[in-house]
Each structure stands twice: as C-alpha cells, then as structure tokens.
C-alpha atoms as a printed R data frame, in Angstrom:
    type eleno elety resid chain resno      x       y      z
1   ATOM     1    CA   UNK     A     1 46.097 -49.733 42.402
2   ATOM     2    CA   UNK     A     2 42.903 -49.230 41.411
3   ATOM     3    CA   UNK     A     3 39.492 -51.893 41.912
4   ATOM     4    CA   UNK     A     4 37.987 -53.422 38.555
5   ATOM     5    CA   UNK     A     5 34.322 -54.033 39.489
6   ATOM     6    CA   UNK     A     6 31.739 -55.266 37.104
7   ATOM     7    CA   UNK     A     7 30.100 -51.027 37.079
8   ATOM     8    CA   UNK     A     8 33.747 -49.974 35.685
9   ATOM     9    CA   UNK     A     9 33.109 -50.515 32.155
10  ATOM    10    CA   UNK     A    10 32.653 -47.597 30.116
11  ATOM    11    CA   UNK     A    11 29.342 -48.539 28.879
12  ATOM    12    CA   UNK     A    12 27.714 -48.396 32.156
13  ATOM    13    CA   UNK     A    13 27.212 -44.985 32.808
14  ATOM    14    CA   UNK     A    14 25.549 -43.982 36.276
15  ATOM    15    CA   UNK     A    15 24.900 -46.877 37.883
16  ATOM    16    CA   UNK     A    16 27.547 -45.789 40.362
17  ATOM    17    CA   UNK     A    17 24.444 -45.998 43.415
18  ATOM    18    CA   UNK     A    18 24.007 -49.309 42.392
19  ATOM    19    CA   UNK     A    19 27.356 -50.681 42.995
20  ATOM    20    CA   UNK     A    20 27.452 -48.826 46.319
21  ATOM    21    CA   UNK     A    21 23.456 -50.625 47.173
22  ATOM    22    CA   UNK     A    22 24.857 -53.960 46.410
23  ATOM    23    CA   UNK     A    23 27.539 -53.121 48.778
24  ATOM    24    CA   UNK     A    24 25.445 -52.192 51.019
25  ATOM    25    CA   UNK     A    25 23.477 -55.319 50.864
26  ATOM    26    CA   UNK     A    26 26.186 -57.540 50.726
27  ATOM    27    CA   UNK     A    27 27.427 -56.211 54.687
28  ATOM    28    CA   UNK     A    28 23.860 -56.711 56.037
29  ATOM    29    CA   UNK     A    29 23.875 -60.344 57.509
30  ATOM    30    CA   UNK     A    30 20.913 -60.033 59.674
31  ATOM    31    CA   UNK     A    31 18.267 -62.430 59.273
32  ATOM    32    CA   UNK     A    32 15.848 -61.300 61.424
33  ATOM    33    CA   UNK     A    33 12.677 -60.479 61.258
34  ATOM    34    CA   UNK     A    34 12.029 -63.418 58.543
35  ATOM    35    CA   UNK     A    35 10.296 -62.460 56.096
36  ATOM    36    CA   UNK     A    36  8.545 -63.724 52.308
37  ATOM    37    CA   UNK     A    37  8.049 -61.894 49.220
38  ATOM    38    CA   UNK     A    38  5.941 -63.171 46.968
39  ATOM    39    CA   UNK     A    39  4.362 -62.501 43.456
40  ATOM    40    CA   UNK     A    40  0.819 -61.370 43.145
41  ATOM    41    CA   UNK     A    41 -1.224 -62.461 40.757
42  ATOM    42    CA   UNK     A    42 -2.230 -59.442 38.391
43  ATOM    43    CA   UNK     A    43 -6.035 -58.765 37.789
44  ATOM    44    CA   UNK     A    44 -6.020 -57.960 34.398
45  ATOM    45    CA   UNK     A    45 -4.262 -54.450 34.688
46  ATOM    46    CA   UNK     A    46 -0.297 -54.520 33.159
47  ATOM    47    CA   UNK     A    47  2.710 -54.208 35.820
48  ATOM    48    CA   UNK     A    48  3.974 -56.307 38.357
49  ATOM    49    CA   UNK     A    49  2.542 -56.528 42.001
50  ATOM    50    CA   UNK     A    50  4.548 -57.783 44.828
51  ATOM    51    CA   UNK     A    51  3.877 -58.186 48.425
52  ATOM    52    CA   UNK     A    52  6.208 -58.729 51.467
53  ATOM    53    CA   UNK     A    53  5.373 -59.634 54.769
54  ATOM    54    CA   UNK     A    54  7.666 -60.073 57.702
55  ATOM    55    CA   UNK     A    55  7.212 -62.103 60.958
56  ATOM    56    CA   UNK     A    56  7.088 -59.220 63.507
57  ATOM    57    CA   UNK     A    57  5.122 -61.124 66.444
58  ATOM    58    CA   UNK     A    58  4.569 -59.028 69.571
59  ATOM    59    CA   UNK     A    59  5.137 -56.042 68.046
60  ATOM    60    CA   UNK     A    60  1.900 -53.252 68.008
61  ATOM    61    CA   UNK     A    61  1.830 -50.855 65.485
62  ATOM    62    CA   UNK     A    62  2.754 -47.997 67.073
63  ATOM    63    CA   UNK     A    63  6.174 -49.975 67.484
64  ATOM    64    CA   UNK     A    64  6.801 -50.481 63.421
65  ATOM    65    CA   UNK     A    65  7.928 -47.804 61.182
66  ATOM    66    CA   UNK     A    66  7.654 -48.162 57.432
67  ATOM    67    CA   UNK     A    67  9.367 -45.594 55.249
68  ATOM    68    CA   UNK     A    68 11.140 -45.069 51.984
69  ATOM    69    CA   UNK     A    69 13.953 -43.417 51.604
70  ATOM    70    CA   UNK     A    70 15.291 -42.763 48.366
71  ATOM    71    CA   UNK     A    71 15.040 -46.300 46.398
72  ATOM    72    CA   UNK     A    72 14.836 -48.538 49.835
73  ATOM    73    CA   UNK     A    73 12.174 -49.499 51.515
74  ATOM    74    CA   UNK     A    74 12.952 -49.530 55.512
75  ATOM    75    CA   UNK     A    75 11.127 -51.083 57.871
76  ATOM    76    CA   UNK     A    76 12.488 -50.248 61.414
77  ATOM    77    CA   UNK     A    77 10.773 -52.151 64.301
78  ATOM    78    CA   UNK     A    78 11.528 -50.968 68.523
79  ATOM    79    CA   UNK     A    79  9.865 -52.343 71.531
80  ATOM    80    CA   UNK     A    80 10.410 -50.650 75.031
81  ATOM    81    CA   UNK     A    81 10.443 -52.569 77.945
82  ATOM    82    CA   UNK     A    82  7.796 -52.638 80.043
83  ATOM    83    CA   UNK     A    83  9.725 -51.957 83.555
84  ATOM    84    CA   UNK     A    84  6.539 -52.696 85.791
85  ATOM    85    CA   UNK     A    85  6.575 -56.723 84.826
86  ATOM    86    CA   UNK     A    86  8.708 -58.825 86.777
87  ATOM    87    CA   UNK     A    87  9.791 -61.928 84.719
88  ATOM    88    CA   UNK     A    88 10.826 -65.178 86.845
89  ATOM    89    CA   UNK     A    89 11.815 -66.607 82.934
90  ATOM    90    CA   UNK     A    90 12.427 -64.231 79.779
91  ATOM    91    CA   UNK     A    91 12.984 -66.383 76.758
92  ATOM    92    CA   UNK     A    92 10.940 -63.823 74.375
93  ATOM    93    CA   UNK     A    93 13.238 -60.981 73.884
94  ATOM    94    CA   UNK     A    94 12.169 -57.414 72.994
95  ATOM    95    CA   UNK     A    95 14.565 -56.261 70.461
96  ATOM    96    CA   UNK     A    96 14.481 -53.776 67.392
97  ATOM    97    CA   UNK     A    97 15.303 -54.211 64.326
98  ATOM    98    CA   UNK     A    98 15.939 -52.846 60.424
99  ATOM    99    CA   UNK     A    99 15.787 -54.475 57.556
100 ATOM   100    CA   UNK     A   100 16.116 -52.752 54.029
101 ATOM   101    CA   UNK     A   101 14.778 -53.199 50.583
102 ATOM   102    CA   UNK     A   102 16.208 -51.688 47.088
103 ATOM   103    CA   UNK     A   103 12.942 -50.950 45.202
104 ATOM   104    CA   UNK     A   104 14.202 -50.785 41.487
105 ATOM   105    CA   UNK     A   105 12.785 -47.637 39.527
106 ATOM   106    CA   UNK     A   106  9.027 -47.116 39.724
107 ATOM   107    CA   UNK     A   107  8.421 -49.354 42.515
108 ATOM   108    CA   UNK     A   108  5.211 -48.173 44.725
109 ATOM   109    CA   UNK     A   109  3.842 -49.073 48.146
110 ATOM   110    CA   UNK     A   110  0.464 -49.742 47.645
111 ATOM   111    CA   UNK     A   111 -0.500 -50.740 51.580
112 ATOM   112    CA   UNK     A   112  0.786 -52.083 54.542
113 ATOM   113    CA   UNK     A   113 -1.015 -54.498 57.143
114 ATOM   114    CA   UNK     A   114 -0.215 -55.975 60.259
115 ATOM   115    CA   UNK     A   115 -2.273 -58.548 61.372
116 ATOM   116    CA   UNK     A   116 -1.796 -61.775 63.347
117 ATOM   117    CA   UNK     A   117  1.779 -61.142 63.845
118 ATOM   118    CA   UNK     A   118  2.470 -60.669 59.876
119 ATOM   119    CA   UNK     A   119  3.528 -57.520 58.426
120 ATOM   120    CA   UNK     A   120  2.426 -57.080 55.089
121 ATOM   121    CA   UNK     A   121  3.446 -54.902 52.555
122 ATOM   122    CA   UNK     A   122  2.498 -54.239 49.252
123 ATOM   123    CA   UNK     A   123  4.004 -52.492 46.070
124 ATOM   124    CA   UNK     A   124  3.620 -52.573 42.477
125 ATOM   125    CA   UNK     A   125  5.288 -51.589 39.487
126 ATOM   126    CA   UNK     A   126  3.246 -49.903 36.892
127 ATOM   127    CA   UNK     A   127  4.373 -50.928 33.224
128 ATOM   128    CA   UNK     A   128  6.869 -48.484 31.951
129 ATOM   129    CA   UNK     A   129  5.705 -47.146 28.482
130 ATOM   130    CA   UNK     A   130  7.493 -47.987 25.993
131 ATOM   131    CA   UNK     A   131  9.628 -44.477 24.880
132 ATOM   132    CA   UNK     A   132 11.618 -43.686 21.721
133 ATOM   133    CA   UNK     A   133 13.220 -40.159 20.916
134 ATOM   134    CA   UNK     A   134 15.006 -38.794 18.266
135 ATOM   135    CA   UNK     A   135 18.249 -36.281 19.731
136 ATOM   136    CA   UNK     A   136 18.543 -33.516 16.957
137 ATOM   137    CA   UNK     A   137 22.488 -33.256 15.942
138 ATOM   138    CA   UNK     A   138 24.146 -30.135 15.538
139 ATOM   139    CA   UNK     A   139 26.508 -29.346 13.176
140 ATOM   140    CA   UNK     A   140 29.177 -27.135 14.520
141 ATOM   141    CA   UNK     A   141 31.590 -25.860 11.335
C-alpha cells in the first residue's frame, strides 16, 4: 500500500526534497542550544533580512562551525575537555551540538557574530524579480 502525503498530488511537481526536509525536521527534537530568530527591520533596500542568534555560552570560536550545505544552514558546536582541571563539582557540561536550518531559495548569510555568549547570524533574501516567459509551441504534423 502506498503513503498519500500532501507532495503526492500531481500538481506539485519537484518538491520531492521538501517532503523529505520536513521529515527531516520533524525527527529532530533537540532543543538545545536555544536560540531566536527575528525580523530585521529593512533600510530602505527591498528583500527580507533575518537574523538568528543562538545561546552558545562557553563556547570560543574556534569551537563553532557555521556552514551551509545545500539549502540548510548548520551550525555544529564541540568543546574538548580540558583534562588538566580537576573539578570537585561539574554542573556546566561541555557538550556539542547541531542544529539545522532550511533556508528557502535565495536565502544568504550575510555575517555571523559571537559575542557575549550569543551567536548571531545573519541572512537576507534579496527580492526575486518578478519573471514572465513565453514557451514557443511546436507543431509536430
């Protein structure tokens, strides 16, 4: 037996990835780091502009990695363990950690900043232009 899904109808053609994403997304549970994202204000110049910033305190930069792969944005986070301190309590623990974001079509990361513990990241979409075109038909008698 075969599984209706919402991306079976034959007017959706191609968005086979994004059935597979929300998928994806769906399995992750993991809330940590915490993060925001938030809307930026635009200055005049058309698009969008978003920022996210995640809660990554007591981690250095050299321990955050921020890539994109394909349409996701992936920030990957590892802290080693420092083997020379002796700890009599250990209630901070050094973990890593992933977290993933689909970036729809035209998405760009502008920056990204840490600072005070925050991770910021930045991306904006430029405004698609607006495109129209004729196909040609050909007439096969």
């Amino acid at each position: 037996m075969s599984r209706m899904t919402p991306f079976s109808s034959p007017l959706l053609l191609g968005f086979d990835t994004m059935e597979k994403t929300l998928e994806r997304l769906a399995k992750s549970g993991d809330s940590y780091p915490p993060y925001n994202i938030e809307r930026i204000r635009s200055t005049g110049e058309g698009g969008e502009r978003l920022r996210i910033t995640l809660a990554v305190a007591g981690f250095a930069e050299s321990d955050l990695d921020v890539t994109i792969e394909e349409n996701q944005l992936i920030v990957r986070g590892r802290q080693s363990d420092d083997r020379e301190r002796e700890f009599l309590h250990r209630g901070i623990a050094s973990r890593q950690f992933q977290r993933c974001f689909v970036l729809a079509d035209g998405m760009r990361v502008i920056a990204a900043e840490l600072k005070n513990g925050l991770l910021a990241i930045d991306l904006d979409r430029p405004e698609a232009e607006r495109l129209v075109r004729k196909i040609n038909i050909s007439v096969a008698d």
